[in-house]
MMTF fields as JSON, N, C-alpha, C and O atoms, coordinates in Angstrom:
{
  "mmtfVersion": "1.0.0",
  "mmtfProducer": "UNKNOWN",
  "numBonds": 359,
  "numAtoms": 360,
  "numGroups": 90,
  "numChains": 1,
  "numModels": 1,
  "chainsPerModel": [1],
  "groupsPerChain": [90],
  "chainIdList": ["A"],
  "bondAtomList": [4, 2, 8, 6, 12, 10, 16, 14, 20, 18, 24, 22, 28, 26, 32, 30, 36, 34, 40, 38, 44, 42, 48, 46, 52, 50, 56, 54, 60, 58, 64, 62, 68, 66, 72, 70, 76, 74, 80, 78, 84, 82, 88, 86, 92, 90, 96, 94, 100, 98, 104, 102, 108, 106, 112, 110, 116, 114, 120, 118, 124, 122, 128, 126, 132, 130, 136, 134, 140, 138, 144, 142, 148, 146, 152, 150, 156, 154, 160, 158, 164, 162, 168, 166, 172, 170, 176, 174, 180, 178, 184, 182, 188, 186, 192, 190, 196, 194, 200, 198, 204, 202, 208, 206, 212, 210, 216, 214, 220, 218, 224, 222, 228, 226, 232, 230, 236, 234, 240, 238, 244, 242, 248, 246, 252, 250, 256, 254, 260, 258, 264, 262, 268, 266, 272, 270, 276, 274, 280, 278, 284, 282, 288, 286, 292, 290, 296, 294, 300, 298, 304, 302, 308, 306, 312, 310, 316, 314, 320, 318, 324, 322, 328, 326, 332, 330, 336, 334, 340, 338, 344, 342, 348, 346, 352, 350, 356, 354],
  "bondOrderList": [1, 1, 1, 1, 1, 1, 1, 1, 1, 1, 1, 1, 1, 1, 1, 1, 1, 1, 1, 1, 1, 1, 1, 1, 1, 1, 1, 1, 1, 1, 1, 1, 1, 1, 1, 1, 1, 1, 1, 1, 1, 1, 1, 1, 1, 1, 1, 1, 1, 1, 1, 1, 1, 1, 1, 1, 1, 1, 1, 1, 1, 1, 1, 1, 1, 1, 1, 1, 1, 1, 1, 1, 1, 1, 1, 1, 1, 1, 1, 1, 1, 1, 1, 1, 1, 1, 1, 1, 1],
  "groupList": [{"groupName": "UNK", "atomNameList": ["N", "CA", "C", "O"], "elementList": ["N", "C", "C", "O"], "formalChargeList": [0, 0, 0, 0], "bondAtomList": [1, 0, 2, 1, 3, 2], "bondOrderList": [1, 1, 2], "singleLetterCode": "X", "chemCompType": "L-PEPTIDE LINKING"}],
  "groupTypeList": [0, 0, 0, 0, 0, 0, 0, 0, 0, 0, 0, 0, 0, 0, 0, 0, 0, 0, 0, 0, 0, 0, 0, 0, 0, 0, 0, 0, 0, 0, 0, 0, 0, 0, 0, 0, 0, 0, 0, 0, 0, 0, 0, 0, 0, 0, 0, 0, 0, 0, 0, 0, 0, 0, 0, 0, 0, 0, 0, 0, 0, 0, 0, 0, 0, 0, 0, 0, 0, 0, 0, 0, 0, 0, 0, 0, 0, 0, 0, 0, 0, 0, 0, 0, 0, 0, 0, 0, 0, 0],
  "groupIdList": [1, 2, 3, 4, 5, 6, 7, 8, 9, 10, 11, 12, 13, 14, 15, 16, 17, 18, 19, 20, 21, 22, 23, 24, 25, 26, 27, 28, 29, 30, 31, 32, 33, 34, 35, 36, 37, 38, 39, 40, 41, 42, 43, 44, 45, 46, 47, 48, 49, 50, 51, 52, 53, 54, 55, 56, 57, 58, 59, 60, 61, 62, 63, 64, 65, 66, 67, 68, 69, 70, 71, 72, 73, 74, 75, 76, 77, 78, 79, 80, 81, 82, 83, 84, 85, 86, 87, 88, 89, 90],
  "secStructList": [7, 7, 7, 7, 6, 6, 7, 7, 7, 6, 6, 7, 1, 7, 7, 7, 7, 7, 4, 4, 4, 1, 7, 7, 7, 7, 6, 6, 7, 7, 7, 7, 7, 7, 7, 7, 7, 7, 7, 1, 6, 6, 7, 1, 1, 7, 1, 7, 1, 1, 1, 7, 7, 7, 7, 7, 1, 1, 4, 4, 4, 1, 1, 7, 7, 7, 7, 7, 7, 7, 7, 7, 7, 7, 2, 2, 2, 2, 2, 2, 2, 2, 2, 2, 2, 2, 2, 6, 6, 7],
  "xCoordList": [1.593, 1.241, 2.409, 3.439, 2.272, 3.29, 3.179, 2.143, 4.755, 4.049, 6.177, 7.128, 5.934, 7.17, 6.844, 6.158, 8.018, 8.023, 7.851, 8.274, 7.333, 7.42, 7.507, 7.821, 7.088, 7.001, 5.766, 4.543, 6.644, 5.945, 5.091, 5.719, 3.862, 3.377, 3.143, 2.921, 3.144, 3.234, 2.694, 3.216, 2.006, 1.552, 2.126, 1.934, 2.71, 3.471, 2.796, 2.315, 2.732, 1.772, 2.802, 2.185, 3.479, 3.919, 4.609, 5.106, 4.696, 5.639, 6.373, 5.841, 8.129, 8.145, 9.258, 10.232, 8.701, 9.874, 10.928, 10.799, 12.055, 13.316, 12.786, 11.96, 13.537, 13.446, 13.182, 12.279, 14.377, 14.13, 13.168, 13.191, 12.095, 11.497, 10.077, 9.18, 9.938, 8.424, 7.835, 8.453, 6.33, 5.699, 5.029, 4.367, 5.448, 4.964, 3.943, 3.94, 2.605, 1.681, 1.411, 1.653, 0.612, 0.757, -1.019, -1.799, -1.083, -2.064, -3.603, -4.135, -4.167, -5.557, -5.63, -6.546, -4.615, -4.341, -5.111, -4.844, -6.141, -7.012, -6.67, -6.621, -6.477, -5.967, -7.089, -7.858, -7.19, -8.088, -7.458, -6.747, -7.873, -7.834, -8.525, -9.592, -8.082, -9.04, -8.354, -7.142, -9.132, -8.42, -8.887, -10.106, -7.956, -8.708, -8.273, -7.285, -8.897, -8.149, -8.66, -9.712, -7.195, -7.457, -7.729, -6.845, -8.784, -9.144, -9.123, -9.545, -8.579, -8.316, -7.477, -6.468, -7.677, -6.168, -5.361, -4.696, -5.121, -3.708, -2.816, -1.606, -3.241, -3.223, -2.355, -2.956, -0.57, -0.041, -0.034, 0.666, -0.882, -1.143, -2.336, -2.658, -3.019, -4.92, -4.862, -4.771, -4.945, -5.322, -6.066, -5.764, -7.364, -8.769, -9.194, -9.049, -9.529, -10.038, -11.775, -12.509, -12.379, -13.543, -14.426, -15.634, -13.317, -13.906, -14.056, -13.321, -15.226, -16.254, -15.672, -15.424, -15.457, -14.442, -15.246, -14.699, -17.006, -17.771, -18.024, -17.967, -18.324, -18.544, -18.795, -19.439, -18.531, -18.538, -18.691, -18.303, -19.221, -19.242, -18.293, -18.796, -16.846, -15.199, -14.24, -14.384, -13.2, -12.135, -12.085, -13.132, -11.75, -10.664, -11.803, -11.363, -12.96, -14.069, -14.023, -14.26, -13.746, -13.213, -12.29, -12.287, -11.081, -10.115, -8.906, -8.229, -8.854, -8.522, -8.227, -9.035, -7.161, -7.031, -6.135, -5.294, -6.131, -5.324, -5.229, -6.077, -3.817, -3.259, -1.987, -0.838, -2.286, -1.543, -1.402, -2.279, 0.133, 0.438, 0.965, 1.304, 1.251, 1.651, 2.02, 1.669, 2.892, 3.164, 3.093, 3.789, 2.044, 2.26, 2.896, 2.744, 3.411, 4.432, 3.624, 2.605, 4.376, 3.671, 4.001, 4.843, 3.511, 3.971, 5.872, 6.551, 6.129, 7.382, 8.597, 9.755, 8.12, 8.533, 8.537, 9.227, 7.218, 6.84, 7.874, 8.469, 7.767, 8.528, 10.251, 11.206, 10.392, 11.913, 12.093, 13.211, 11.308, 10.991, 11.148, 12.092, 10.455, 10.322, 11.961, 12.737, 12.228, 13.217, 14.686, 15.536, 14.678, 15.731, 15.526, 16.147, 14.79, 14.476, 14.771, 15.547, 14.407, 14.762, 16.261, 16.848, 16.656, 18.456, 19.528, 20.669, 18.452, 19.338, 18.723, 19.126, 18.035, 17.967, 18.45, 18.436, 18.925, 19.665, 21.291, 21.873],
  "yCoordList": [3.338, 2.522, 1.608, 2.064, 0.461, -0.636, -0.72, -1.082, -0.237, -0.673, -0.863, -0.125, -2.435, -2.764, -4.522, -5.471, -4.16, -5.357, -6.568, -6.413, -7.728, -9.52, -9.406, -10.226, -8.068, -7.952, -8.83, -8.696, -9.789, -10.726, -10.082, -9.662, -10.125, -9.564, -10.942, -10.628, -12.117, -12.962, -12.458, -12.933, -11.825, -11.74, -10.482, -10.217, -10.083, -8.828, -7.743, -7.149, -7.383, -6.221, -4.688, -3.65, -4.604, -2.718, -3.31, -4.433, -1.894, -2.227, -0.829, -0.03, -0.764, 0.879, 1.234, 0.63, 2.198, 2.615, 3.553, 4.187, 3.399, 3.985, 4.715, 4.62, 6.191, 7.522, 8.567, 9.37, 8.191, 9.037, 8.301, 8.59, 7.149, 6.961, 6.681, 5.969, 7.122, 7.404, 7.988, 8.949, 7.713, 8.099, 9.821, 10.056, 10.817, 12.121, 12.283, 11.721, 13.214, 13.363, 14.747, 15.264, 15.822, 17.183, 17.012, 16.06, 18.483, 18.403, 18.229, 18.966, 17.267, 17.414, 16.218, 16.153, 15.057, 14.026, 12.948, 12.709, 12.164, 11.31, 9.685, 9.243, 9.045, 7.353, 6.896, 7.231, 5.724, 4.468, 3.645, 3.404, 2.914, 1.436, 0.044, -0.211, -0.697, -2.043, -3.194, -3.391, -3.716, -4.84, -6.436, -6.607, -7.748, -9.104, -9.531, -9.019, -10.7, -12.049, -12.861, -12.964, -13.633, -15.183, -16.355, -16.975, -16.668, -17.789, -19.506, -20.551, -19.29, -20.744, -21.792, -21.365, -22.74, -23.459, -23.621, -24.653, -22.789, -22.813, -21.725, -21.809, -20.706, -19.678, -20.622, -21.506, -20.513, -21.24, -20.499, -20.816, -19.604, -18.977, -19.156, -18.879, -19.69, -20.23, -21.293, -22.335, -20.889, -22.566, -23.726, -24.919, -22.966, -23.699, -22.909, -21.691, -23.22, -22.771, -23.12, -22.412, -23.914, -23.895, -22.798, -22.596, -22.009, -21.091, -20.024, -19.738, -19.334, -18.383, -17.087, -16.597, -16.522, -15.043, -13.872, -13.047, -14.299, -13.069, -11.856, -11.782, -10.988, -9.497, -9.551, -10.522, -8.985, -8.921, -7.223, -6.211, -7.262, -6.068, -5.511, -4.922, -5.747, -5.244, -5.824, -6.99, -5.115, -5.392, -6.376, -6.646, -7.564, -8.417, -9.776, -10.884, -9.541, -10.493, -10.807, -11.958, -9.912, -9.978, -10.455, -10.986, -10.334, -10.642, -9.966, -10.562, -8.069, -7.291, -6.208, -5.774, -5.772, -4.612, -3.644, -4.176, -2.462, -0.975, -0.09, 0.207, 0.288, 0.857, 2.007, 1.575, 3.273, 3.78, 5.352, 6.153, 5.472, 6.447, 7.539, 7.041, 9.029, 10.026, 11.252, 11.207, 12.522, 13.258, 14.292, 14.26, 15.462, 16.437, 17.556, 18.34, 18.022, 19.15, 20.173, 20.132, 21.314, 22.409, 22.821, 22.126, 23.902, 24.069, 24.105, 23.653, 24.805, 24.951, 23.694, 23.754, 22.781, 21.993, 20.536, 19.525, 20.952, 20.024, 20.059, 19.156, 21.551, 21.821, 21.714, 21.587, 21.77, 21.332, 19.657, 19.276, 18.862, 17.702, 17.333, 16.592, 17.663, 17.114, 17.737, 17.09, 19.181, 19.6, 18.497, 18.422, 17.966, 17.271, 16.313, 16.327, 15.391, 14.016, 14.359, 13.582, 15.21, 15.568, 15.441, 14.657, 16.289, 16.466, 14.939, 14.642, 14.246, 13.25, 12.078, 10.976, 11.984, 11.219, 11.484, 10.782, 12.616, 13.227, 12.806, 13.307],
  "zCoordList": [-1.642, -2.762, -3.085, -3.582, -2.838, -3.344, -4.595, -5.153, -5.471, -7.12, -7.212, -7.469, -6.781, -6.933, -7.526, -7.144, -8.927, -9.623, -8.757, -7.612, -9.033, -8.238, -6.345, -5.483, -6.303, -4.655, -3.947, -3.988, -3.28, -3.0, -1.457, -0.485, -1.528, 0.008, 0.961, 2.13, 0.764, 1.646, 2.776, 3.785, 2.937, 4.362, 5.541, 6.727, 4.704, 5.591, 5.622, 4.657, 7.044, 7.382, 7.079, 7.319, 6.852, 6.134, 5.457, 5.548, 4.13, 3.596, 2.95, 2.179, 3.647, 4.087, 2.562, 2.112, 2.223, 1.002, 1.796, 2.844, 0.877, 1.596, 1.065, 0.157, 1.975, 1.93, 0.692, 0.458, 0.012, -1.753, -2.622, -3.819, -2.1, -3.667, -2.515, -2.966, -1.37, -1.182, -2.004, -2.462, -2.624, -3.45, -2.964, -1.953, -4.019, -3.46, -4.173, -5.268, -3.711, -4.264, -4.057, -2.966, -5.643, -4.72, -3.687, -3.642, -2.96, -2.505, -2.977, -3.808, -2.4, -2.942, -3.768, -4.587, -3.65, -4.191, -3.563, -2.386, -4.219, -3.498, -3.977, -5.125, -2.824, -2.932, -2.613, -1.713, -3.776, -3.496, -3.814, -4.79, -2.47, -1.871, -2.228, -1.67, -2.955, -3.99, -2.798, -2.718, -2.134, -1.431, -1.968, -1.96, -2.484, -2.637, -1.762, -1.236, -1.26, -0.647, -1.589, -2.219, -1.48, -2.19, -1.496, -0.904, -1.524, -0.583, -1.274, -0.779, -2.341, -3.36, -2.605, -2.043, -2.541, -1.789, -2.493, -2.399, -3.364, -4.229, -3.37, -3.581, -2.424, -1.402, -0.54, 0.071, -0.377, 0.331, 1.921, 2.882, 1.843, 3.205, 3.821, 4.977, 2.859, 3.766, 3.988, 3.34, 5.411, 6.06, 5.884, 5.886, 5.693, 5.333, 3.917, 4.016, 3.042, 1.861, 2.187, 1.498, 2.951, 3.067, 3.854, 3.73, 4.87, 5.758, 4.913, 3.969, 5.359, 4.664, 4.913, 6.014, 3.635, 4.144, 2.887, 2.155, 3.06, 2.613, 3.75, 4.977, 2.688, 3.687, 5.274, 5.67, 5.849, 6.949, 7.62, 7.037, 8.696, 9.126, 10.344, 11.301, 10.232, 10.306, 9.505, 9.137, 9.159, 8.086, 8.422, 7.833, 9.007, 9.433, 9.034, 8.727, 9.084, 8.548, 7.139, 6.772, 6.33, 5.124, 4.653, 3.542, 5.593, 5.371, 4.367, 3.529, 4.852, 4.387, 5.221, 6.043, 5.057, 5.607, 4.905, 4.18, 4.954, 4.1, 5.315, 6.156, 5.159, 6.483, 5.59, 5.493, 5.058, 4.901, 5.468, 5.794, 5.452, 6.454, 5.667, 4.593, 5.665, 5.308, 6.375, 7.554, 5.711, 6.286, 5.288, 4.274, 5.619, 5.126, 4.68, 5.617, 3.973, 3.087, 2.626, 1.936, 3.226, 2.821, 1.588, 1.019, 0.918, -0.451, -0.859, -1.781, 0.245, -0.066, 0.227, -0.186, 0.886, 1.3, 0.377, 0.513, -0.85, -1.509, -2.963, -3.551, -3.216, -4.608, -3.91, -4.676, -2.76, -2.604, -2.693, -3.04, -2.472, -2.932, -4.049, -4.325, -4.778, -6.307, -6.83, -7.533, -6.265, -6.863, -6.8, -7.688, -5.916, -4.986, -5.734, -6.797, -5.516, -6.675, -8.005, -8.561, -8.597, -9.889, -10.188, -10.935, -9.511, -9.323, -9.063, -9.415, -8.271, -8.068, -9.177, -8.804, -10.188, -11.158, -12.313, -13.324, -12.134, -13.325, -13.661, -14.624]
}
């Protein structure tokens, strides 16, 4: 989840958090995904503002894509997590 102040996405396909402030979630934690494109020609990244970028039947017709990655923590592995972060914001 990108939730970083004036982070400009310009077009960049990942976007990787350093190590201590990946977002942890406990188990059983469910993400949803809201994707727009801006197709305005105020969009200094759309080429054509006239080309048609309704639904489509594959991501890329849309003109959207969500690509996120994780690694699982077992319980004990999770509360040494949070424990560790805790400690170092203190």
């Amino acid at each position: 989840m990108v939730n970083c102040a004036n982070f400009d996405f310009n077009w960049h396909i990942v976007y990787n958090y350093e190590d201590d402030a990946q977002p942890i979630y406990p188990a059983g934690t469910k993400l949803h995904v809201i994707s727009y494109h801006d197709n305005t020609e105020s969009h200094r990244g759309n080429m054509d503002s006239a080309n048609w970028t309704g639904g489509g039947s594959r991501t890329i017709d849309e003109m959207a894509f969500g690509w996120i990655s994780w690694y699982d923590l077992n319980e004990d592995e999770y509360e040494t997590e949070l424990e560790s972060r805790a400690n170092n914001n203190n």
